[in-house]
C-alpha positions as CSV (number, residue, x, y, z in Angstrom):
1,X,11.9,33.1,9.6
2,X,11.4,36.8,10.9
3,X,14.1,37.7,13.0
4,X,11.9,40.2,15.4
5,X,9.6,36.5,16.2
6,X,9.9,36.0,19.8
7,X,8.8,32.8,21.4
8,X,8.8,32.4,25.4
9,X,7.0,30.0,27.8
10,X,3.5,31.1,28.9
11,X,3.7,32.8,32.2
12,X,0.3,33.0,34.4
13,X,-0.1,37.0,33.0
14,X,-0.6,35.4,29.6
15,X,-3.4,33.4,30.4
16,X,-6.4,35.3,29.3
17,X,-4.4,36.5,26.3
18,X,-4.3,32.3,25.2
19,X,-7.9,32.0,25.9
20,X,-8.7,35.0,23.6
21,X,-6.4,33.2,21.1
22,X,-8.0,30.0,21.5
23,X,-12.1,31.6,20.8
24,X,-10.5,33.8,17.9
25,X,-9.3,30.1,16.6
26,X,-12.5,28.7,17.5
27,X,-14.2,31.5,15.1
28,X,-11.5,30.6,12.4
29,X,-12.7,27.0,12.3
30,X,-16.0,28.0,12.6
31,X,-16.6,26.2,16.0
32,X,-17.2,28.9,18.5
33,X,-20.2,27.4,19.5
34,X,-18.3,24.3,21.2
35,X,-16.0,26.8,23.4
36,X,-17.8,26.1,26.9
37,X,-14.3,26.7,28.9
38,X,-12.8,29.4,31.0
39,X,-9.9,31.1,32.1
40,X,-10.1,29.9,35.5
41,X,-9.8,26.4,34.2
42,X,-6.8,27.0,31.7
43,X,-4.7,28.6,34.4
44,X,-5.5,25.4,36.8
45,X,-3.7,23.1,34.4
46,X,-1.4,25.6,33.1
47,X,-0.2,26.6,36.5
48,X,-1.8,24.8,39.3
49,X,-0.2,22.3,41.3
50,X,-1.0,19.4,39.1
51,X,-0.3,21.0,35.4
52,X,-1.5,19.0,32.2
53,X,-0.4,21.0,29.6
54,X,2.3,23.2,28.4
55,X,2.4,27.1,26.3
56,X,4.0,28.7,24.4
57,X,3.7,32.5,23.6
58,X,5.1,34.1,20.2
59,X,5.8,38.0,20.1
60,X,6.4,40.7,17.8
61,X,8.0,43.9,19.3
62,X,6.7,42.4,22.7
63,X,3.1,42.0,21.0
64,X,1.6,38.7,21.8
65,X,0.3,37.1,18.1
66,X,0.2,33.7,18.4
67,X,0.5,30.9,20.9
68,X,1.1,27.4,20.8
69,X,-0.6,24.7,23.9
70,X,1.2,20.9,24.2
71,X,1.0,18.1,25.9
72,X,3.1,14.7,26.5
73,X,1.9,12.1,24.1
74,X,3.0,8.7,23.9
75,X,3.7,6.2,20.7
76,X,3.8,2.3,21.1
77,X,4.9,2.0,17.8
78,X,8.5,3.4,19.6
79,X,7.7,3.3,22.8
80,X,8.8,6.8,23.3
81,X,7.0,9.4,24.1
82,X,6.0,13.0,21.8
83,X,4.4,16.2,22.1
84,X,0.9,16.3,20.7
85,X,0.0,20.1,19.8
86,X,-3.3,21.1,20.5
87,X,-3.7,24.3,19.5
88,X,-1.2,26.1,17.1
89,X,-2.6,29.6,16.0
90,X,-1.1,32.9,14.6
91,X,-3.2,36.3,14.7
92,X,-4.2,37.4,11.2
93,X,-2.3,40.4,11.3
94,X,1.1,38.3,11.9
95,X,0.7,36.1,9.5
96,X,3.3,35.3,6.4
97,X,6.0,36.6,9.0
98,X,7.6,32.9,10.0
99,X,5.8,32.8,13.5
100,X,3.9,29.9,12.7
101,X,6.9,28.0,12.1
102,X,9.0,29.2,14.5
103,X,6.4,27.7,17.0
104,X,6.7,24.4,15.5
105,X,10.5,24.7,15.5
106,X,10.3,25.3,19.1
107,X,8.2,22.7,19.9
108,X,10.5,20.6,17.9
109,X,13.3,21.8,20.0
110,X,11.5,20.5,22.9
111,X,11.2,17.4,22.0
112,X,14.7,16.7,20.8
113,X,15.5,18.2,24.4
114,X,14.1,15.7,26.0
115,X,14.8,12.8,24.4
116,X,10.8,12.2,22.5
117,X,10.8,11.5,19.0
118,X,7.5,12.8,17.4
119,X,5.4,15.7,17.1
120,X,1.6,15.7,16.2
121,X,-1.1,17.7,15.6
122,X,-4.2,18.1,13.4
123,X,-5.6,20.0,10.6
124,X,-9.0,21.0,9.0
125,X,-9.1,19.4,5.4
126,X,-10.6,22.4,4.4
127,X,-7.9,24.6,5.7
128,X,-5.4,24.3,2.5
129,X,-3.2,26.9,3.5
130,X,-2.4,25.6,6.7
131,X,-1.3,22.3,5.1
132,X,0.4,24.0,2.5
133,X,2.4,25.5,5.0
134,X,2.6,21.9,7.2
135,X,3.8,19.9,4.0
136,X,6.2,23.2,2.9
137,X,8.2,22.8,5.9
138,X,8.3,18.8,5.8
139,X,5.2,17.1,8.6
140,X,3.7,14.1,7.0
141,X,-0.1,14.2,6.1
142,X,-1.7,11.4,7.5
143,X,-4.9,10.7,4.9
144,X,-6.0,7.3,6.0
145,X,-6.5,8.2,9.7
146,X,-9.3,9.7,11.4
147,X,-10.1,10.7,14.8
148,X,-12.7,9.2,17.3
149,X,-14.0,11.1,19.7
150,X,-16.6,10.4,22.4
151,X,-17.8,13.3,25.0
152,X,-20.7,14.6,26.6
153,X,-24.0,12.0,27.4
154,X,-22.6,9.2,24.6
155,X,-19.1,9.2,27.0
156,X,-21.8,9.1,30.4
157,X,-23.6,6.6,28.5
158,X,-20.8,4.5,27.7
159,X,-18.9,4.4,30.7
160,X,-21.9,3.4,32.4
161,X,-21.7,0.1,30.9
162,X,-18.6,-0.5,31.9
163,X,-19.2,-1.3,35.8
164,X,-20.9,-4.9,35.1
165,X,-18.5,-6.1,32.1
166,X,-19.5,-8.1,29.5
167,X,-21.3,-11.0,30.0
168,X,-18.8,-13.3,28.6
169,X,-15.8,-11.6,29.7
170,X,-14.3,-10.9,33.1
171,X,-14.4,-6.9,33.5
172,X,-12.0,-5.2,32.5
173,X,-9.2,-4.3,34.7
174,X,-6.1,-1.5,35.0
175,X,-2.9,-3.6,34.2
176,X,0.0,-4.2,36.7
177,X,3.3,-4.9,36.3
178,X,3.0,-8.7,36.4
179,X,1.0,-7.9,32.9
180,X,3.7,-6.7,31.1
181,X,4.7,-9.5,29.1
182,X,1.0,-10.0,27.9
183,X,0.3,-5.9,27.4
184,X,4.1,-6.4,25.3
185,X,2.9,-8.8,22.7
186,X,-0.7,-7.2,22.7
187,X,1.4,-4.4,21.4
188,X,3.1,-5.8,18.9
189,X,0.4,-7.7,17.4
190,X,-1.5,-4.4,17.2
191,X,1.3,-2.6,15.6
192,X,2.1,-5.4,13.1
193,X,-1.4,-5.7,12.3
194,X,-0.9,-2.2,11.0
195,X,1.2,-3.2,8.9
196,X,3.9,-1.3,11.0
197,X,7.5,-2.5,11.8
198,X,8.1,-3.0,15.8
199,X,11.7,-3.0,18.0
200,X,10.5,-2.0,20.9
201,X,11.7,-3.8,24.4
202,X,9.3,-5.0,27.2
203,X,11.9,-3.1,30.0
204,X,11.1,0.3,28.0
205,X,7.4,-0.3,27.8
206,X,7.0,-1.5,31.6
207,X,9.4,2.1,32.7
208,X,6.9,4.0,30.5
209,X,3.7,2.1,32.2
210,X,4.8,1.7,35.4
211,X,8.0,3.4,36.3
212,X,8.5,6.4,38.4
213,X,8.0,8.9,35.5
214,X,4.6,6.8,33.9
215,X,3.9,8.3,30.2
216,X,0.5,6.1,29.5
217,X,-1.6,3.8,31.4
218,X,-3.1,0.3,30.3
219,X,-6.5,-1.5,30.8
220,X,-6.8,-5.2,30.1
221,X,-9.5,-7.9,29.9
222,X,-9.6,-11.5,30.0
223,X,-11.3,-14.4,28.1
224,X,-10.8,-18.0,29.0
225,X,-7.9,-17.6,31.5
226,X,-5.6,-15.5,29.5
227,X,-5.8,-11.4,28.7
228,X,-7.4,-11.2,25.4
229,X,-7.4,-7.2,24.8
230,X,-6.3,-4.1,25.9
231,X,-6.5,-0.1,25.8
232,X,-3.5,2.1,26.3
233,X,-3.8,5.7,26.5
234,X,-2.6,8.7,28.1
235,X,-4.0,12.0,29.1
236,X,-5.2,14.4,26.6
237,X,-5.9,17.8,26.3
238,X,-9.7,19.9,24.8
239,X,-8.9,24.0,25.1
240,X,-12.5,24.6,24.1
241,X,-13.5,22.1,27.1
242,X,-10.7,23.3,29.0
243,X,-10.6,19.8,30.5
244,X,-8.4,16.8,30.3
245,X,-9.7,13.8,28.2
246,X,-7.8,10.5,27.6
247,X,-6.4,9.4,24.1
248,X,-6.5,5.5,23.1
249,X,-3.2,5.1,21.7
250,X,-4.0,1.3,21.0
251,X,-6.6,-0.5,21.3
252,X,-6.5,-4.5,20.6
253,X,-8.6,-7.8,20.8
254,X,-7.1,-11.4,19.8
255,X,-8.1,-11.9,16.7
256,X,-9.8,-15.5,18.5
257,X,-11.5,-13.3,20.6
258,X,-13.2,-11.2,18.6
259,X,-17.0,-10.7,18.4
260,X,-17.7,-11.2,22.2
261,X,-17.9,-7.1,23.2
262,X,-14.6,-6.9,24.6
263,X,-13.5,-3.9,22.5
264,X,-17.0,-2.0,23.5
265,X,-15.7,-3.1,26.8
266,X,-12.4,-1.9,26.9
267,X,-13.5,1.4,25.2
268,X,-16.5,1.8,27.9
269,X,-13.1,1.1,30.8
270,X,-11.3,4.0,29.5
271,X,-14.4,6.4,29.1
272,X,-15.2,5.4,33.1
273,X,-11.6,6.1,33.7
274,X,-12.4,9.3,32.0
275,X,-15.3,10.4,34.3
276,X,-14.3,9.3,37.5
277,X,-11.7,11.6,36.5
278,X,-14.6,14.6,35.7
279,X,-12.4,14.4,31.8
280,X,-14.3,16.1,29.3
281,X,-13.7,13.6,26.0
282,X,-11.9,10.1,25.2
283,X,-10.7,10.4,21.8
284,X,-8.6,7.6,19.5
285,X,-7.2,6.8,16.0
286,X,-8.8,4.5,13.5
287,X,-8.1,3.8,9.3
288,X,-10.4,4.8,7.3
289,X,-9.9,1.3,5.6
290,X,-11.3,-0.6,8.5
291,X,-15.1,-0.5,8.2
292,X,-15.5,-3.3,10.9
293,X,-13.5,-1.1,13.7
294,X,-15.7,2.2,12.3
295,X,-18.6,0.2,12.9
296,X,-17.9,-0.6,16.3
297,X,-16.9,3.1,17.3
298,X,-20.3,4.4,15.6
299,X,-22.1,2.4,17.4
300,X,-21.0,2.7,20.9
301,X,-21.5,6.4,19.9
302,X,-18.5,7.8,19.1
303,X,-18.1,10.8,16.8
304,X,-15.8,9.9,13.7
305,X,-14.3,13.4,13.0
306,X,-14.1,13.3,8.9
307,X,-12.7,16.6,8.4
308,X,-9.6,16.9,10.5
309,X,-6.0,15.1,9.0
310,X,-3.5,14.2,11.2
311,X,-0.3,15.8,10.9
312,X,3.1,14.5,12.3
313,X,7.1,14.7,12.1
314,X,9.2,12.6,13.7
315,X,12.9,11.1,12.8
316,X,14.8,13.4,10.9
317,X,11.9,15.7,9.5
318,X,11.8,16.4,13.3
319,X,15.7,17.5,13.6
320,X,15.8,19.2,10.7
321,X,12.7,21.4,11.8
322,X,14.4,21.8,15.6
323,X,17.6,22.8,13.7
324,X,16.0,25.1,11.9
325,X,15.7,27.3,14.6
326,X,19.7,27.6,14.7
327,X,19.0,29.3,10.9
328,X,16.9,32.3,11.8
């Protein structure tokens, strides 16, 4: 790592310096054309009263050449929350000169600092460097997951539906408290259905729902007399929107209950949750191996984004990346 890398918390003065960053990123991925934000909007939920995201700046000799923009994310799979990284980017003229990583060290640094455990982002699969460079310095790959995403008339369309419910289902609801038991082994069904190991305790997941510090909210639905699904997400982060959005961490039907709507109708909950909140995009994981579930997303309109790979570290890759900082 170069010694003369600097990284420092964004200050208000750097916003329009990020938002430069973030269209010459947009140009590097070739999707400029989707950049409808502004500065004026970046700086609200940078700085405003009600912030959303988090910055960082890197500099060389006090020369701004990269940035990093985070926000809290949140894992069921160990109940603890993460950072997700939205936007990691190094000017052209910087690059090969360790500030990418020394971002990602930082942000690792972070979340060992406050107690999260996992750090994701995503990748172009056509942008081979950059996951030479992910996989060089230990993140995981994830090839079997793609993102979801629904915006613009298909999310108006879809939360629309969601004000009458299904016609075999009560509508679906925000959960309480007094659901935590049921929105606890929804969980855990969802997560061994995975094929995923879970040790995580109903106290932790009801402080993290409901508590005074909430990192995710929950929306469940019933079906004869008993909650038979649920969505929970948290809120997300688009810097070409500059707009919140809501991410589907899970998303889970009974297997008894299945074929009645109710995931349409839990998806079509969180994407009115998303409007009422004037959020630009509800986005969510699914496998590649599970064609009925891609189906279902294609067809209430979702976008399944094919060419982005999830990245993540968490555990020790994690530690050993926040420690690396310690080495430079």
């Amino acid at each position: 790592m170069t010694a003369s890398v600097a990284i420092r918390s964004a200050t208000p003065a750097d916003v329009s310096i990020i938002f430069e960053q973030i269209c010459a990123l947009a140009d590097y991925e070739k999707l400029r054309h989707e950049v409808t934000g502004s500065t004026i909007a970046l700086d609200k939920h940078l700085f405003g009263d009600q912030p959303c995201i988090e910055a960082l700046v890197a500099e060389i000799a006090g020369d701004p050449v990269g940035f990093a923009l985070y926000f809290c994310s949140y894992s069921t799979t160990i109940l603890r929350p993460g950072i997700y990284l939205e936007d990691l980017f190094v000017q052209p003229r910087a690059r090969g000169q360790g500030v990418g990583r020394a971002l990602l060290a930082t942000l690792a640094k972070q979340a060992i600092d406050r107690q999260w455990n996992r750090l994701n982002w995503s990748v172009l699969d056509w942008n081979t460097p950059a996951i030479q460079f992910y996989e060089r310095i230990g993140a995981n790959i994830v090839e079997n997951m793609r993102i979801c995403r629904l915006t613009g008339d298909a999310l108006q369309q879809l939360g629309d539906q969601s004000r009458s419910g299904t016609p075999r289902s009560s509508p679906a609801r925000l959960a309480t408290s007094a659901d935590i038991q049921a929105v606890y082994d929804l969980i855990r069904a969802n997560i061994e259905a995975d094929g995923s190991v879970f040790n995580g305790q109903s106290e932790v997941l009801e402080a993290d729902l409901f508590g005074d510090q909430a990192f995710a909210e929950a929306i469940v639905i019933e079906q004869d007399g008993e909650i038979a699904g649920l969505a929970l997400y948290f809120t997300s982060y688009s810097t070409f929107l500059t707009q919140p959005g809501l991410y589907i961490e899970d998303l889970f039907v009974k297997p008894q209950f299945r074929g009645r709507g109710l995931g349409t109708a839990l998806i079509a909950a969180v994407a009115r949750q998303a409007i009422d909140r004037s959020f630009g995009r509800v986005e969510w994981g699914v496998r590649t191996w599970n064609h009925d579930a891609l189906r279902l997303y294609q067809r209430v309109g979702a976008i399944v984004m094919e060419e982005w790979r999830l990245c993540s570290f968490g555990g020790d890759a994690l530690k050993q990346l926040a420690g690396s900082l310690d080495d430079s």
